[in-house]
N, C-alpha and C positions, 0 to 999 in steps of 0.2 A: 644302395643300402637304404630300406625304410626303414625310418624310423615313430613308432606310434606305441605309447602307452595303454590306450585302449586296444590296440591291433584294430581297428575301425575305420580307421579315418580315410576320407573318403580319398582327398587328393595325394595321398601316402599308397593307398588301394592302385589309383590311376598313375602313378608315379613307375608299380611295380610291375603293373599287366604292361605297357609302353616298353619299361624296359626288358621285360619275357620276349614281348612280341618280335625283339632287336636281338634278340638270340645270347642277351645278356646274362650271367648269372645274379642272383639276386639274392641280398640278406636281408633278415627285418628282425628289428629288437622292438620286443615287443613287452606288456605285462605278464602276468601269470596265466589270462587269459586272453591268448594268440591272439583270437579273432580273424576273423576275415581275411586279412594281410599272409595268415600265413599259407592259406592255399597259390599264394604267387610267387613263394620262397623258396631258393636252394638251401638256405640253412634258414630256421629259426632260432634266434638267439631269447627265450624267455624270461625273466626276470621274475624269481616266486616271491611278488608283493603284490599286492591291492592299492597299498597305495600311493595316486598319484606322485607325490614328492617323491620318496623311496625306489620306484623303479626310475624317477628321471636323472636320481643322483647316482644308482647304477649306469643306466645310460649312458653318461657323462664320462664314467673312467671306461665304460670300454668300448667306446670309437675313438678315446685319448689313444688306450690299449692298443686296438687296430691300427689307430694311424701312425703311434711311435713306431710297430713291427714294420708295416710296410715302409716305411723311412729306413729303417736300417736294413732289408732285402735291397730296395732300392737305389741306396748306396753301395752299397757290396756289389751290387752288378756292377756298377759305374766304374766302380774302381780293377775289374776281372781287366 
């Protein structure tokens, strides 16, 4: 998962192509405008703000979001 407000950022960029290259799949939250980042994504998650603050506070609830789901799959397996 990248994560980049601008969709730009360079070592977020090299974070995503590394883990393509690894046959990984890849998410990137990003602002309203993608950028760059999201030509190396299996899903774009965009965020429709401009501004910084406002897409970082989206941000914030949903990799909380992501990571409570996968905790409760993850559980649930454990317990089959």
């Amino acid at each position: 998962m990248g994560i980049s407000t601008s969709g730009a950022s360079r070592n977020v960029l090299n974070a995503l192509v590394a883990a393509r290259s690894r046959g990984l799949r890849t998410i990137g939250l990003t602002g309203g405008r993608p950028g760059p980042i999201s030509d190396h994504c299996d899903i774009v998650l965009a965020v429709p703000a401009a501004e910084t603050a406002r897409v970082q506070e989206v941000h914030l609830v949903t990799y909380h979001a992501i990571c409570a789901a996968l905790e409760q799959r993850l559980l649930a397996r454990s317990r089959e």
